[in-house]
N, C-alpha and C positions, 0 to 999 in steps of 0.2 A: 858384512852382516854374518854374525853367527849360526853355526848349526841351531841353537838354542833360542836362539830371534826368530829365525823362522821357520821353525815348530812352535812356537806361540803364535805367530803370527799367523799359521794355519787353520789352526787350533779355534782361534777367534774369532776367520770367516768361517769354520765349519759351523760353530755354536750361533752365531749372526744366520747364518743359511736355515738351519734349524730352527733357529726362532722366528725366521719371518716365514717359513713355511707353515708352522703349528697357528701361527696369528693370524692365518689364514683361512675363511670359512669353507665348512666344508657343505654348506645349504644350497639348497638349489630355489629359492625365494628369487623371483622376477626381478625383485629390487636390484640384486646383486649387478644385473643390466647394467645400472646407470652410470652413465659415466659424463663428465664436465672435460674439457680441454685436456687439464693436465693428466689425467686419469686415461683418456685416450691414448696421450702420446706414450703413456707407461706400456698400456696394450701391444700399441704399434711393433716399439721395441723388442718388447718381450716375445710379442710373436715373429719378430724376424729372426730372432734367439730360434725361436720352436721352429720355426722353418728348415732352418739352416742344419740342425738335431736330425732334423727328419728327412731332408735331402740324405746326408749321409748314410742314414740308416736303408733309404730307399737304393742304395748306389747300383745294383744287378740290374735298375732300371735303365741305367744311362749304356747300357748292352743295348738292350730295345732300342732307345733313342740313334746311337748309332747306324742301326738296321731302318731307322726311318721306322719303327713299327707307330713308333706315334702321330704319324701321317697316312696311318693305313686306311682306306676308303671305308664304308662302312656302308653295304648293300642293303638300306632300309626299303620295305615297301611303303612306296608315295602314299601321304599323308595327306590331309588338309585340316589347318586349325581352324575349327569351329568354335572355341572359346577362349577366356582368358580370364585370369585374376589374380592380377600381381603376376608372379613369376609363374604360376603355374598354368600351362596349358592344357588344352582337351584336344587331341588330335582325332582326326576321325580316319580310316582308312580309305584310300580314295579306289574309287569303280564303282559296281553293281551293286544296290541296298539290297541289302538281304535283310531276312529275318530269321528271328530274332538277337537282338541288340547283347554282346557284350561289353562289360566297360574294367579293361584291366586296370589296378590302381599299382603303379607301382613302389619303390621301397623309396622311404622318403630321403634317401643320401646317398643316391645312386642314380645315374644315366638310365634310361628308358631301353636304352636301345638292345640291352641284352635279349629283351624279348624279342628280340625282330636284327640277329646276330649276322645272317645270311642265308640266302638260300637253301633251303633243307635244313636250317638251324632255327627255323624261328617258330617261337610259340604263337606268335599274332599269322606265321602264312597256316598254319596249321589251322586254327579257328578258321578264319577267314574260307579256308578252302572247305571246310566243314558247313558251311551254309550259314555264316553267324556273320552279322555287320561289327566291327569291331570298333570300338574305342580307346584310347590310353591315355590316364591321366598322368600326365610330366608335372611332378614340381619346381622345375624350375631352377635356378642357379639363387640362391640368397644372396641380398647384398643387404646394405644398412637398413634401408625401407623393411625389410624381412625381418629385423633382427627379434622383435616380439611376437614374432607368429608362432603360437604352443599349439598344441592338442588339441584346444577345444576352437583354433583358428583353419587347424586343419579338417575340421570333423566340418566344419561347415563351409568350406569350399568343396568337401565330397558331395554334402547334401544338394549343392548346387551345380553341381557336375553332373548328377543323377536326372535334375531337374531337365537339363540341357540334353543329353544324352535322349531319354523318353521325348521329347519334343523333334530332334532331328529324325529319331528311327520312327517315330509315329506309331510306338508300341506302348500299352499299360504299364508293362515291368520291363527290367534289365535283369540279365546275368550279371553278378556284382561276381570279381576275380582278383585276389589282393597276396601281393609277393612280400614276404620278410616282414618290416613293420608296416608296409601297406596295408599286409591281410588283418596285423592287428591292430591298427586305426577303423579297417570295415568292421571289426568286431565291436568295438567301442559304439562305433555308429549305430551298429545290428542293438544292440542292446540296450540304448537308451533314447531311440528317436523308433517313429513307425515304419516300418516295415512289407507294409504292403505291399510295393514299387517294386518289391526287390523276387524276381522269383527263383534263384537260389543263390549258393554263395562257395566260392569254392577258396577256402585259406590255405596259401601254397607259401610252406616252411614259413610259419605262423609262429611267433614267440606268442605263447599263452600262458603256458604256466613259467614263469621266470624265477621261481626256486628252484627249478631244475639245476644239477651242475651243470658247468662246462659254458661253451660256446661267449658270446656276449657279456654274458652272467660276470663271469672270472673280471673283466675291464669293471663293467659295470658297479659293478658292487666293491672294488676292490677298497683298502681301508686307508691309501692315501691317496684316493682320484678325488681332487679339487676341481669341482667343474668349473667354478668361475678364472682360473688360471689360464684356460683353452681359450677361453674368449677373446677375440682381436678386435682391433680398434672397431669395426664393424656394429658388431656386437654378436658376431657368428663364430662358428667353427670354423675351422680350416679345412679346407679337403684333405692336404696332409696329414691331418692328423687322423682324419676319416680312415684313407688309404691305410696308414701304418698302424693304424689298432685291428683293422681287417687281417693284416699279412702277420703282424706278429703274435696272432690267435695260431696261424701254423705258417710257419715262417718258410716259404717250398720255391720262392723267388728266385732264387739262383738256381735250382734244380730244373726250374720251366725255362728259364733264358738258356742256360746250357744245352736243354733238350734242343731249344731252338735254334740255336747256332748249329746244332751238327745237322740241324734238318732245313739249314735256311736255301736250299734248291729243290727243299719238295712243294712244289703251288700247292697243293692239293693242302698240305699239312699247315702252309702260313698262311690259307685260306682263310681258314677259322683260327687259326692261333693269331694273327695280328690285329685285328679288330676286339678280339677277348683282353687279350694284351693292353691294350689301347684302353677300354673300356672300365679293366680293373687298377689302371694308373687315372683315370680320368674321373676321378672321385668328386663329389662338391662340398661346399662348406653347407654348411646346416644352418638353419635360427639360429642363437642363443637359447631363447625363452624352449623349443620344441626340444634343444640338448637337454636342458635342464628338466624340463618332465619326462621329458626317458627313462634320465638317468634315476627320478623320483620312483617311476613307474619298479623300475628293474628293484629299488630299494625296497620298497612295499608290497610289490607283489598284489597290488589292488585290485588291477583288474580280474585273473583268478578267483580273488578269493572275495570276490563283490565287495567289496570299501573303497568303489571308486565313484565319481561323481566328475562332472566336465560342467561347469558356466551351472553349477545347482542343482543339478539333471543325475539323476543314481544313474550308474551301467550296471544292468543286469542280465550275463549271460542266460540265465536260464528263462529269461522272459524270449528268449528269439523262438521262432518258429518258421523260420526259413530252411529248406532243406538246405544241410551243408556235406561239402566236400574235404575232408583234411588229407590234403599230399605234403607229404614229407621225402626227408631224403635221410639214407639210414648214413651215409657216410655225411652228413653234414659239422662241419667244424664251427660253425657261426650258429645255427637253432637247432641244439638235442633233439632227434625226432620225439622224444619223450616232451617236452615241451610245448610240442604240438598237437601229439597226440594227447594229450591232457584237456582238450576240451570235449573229449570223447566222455570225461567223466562228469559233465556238467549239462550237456546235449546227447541226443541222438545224432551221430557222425555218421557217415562213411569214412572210411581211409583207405589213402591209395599209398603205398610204400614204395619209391624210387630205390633202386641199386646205385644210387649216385652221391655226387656232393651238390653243395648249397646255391651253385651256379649251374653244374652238368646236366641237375634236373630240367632245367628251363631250353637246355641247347644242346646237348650232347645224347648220346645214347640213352640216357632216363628220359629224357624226352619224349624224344623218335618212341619209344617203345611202348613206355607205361602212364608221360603224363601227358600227352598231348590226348592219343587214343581216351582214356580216364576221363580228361574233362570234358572234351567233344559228348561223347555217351551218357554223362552224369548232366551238361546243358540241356543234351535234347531230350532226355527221361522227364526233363520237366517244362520243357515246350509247352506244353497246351494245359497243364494245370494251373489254377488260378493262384496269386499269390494268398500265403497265407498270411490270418488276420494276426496283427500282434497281439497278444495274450499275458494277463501275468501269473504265474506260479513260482510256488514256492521252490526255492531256490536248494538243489541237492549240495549236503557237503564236498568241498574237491577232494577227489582222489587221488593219491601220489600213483603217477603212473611210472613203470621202471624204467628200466635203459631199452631203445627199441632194438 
C-alpha cells in the first residue's frame, strides 16, 4: 500500500468521523432516550469505547488502587433508612431525637458520605452535635428503571421526602440544607411549590446563576458536547464520565496520589485522604433524562433569569420567602462563588464565604471553621419563628454579580 493510499484512506475516515459526529443531535429532547435492540447494543459498544478513554485518562488512580485506597473504611455515623423511592433513600441519623429536624439534600451525582467523611470531618456530626435531628436524602445509584427520572421527577421525591421527614421528627417545619445541584433542585422546589414546611434554607455552593464563567459552565455549555453520545445502554451516564468531567475542570490527580505516596506512613494524614480518595473516584452514573435537563438548564440559564417552568408550574425565585443562607467557597473550581452569590440579587441572602474549595468547604478546615459554626447559628436564629407564608411578587431584574 502506498504513501498516497493511505492518506486517502485517512483522509476518508477523518471526513466519515466528522460527518457522523455533525449528524449527530445536539438536543436534549427526552426522545433522544429511546432506544430499540439494535440501538442499545450501539450504546453498549460505544460506551465500552468511552470507558476504556476514560480508564486511561483516570490512570494516577490505579496509584490509589494499589495502596488499597479503594477499600478504605468509611467512619459513617449509624444511620437508619426510614424511606425509600426507587433508588433514592432517606436516612435518618440513629440515637436521641432532637429538635428541630434537618434534612441535608445532597448533590445529585455524588455519594452522600462526604458529609459525614469521618470523625471531626463531618458536616452531619457537626449538626447533629448542635442539637438538630438530622436527615440525608441519597439518591441512589441509577440503573435502567432510572433512566427517565428529570427534574421535575426529582423535585417530587424531595416533596415527599419533606413529607416524611416532618412526620418522623413530629415538627411543623424542617431545616431544608441543599449541596452543589442539590441546593439548586431545593431552589426549584422553593420557588414553585408552598413553602410553608420549610423554616429556612441554607444553599451550600448553589449553581444559580449559570452565565457565570468558569466552573461546570465551560463542560456544560461547551459547542461540541452531544449529550446523547454519553448515554449507555442504560439510558444513564457513566460515573466515568461524571468522575473525569469533575477532574479535568482541574486536573491535580497526580499531584494528590504523589502527595500521598510520600505520606503513606502518616495515619493521621491517610485518615482523611483515603476515604476522600475513595469517595472522589467513586462517582455514579446519572438518569439520562436528569443529564439532559442540566445540561438544558446550564444552556438557558432559566432558572436565574425566571423562564423556567417543571410539569407546568413557573419557578419563581423571587416569590420564596424563606429565610435563606448562601455559603459558598471562594477557591471553588466546580460553582464560581459568583454563581452563588447571584441569588443575592434576586432575594434577601445571607452569605457565608469559606476560604476553601468545592469539597474542603463540607470537611476540611472551611468546615471546622466557618461552615459548620454558620449553619448551626443561622438554624437555630430561626428555631422558634413560624415558617413563612408563600407570597408572590414581583420579580427583581438579575444582577451580574462579579468574580467573588
Amino acid at each position: 500500500m502506498t504513501v498516497r493510499t493511505v492518506a486517502i484512506l485517512w483522509v476518508a475516515i477523518a471526513l466519515a468521523l466528522i460527518f457522523a459526529w455533525s449528524s449527530v443531535s445536539s438536543g436534549t429532547g427526552h426522545a433522544l432516550l429511546k432506544a430499540g435492540p439494535v440501538r442499545r447494543l450501539g450504546r453498549r459498544y460505544r460506551d465500552l469505547w468511552l470507558r476504556g478513554l476514560l480508564w486511561g485518562a483516570s490512570w494516577p488512580h490505579l496509584i490509589d488502587r494499589l495502596q488499597r485506597v479503594h477499600r478504605a473504611p468509611v467512619e459513617q455515623t449509624p444511620f437508619d433508612m426510614v424511606w425509600q423511592d426507587g433508588s433514592a433513600t432517606l436516612r435518618r441519623l440513629r440515637g436521641a431525637r432532637k429538635r428541630p429536624a434537618v434534612l441535608l439534600v445532597h448533590a445529585l451525582v455524588s455519594r452522600p458520605w462526604i458529609l459525614d467523611l469521618a470523625p471531626g470531618h463531618s458536616l452531619v456530626g457537626a449538626l447533629a452535635g448542635a442539637g438538630f435531628d438530622v436527615f440525608v436524602l441519597d439518591w441512589g445509584d441509577a440503573g435502567r428503571a432510572d433512566s427517565r427520572r428529570d427534574l421535575a421527577a426529582c423535585v417530587a421525591t424531595l416533596l415527599q421526602t419533606e413529607e416524611r421527614v416532618l412526620a418522623e421528627a413530629g415538627t411543623p417545619a424542617v431545616h431544608l440544607a441543599g449541596y452543589c445541584s442539590g441546593a439548586t433542585l431545593c431552589l426549584i422546589r422553593l420557588g414553585g411549590w408552598p413553602h410553608d414546611r420549610i423554616a429556612s434554607f441554607a444553599a451550600i455552593a448553589a449553581p444559580v446563576d449559570l452565565a457565570v464563567p468558569g466552573g461546570m459552565r465551560t463542560m456544560m455549555t461547551h459547542k461540541l458536547l452531544k449529550p446523547v453520545l454519553l448515554i449507555d445502554a442504560d439510558g444513564c451516564v457513566s460515573a466515568a464520565a461524571i468522575r473525569e468531567s469533575f477532574h479535568a475542570l482541574r486536573p491535580q490527580v497526580f499531584r494528590s496520589v504523589t502527595r500521598a505516596v510520600r505520606r503513606r506512613r502518616d495515619p493521621e494524614y491517610r485518615r482523611i485522604y483515603d476515604p476522600l480518595s475513595r469517595w472522589a473516584y467513586e462517582q455514579r452514573r446519572i438518569p439520562g433524562a436528569l443529564f439532559f435537563d442540566t445540561v438544558e438548564l446550564y444552556r438557558t440559564n432559566a432558572l436565574y433569569e425566571g423562564r423556567m417552568s417543571v410539569e407546568g408550574r413557573a419557578i419563581d425565585l423571587s416569590s420564596v420567602r424563606t429565610p435563606i443562607l448562601v455559603a459558598l467557597a471562594i477557591r471553588d473550581h466546580i460553582v464560581p462563588g459568583a454563581s452563588s452569590q447571584a441569588l443575592g440579587s434576586v432575594l434577601e441572602v445571607e452569605t457565608l464565604a469559606c476560604p476553601s474549595g468545592h469539597v474542603s468547604m463540607l470537611s476540611g478546615e472551611g468546615g471546622r471553621e466557618v461552615l459548620w459554626p454558620g449553619l448551626t447559628q443561622f438554624f437555630h436564629r430561626h428555631d422558634d419563628k413560624p415558617p413563612a407564608a408563600s407570597s408572590a411578587s414581583k420579580r427583581r431584574k438579575p444582577k451580574r454579580v462579579g468574580p467573588t
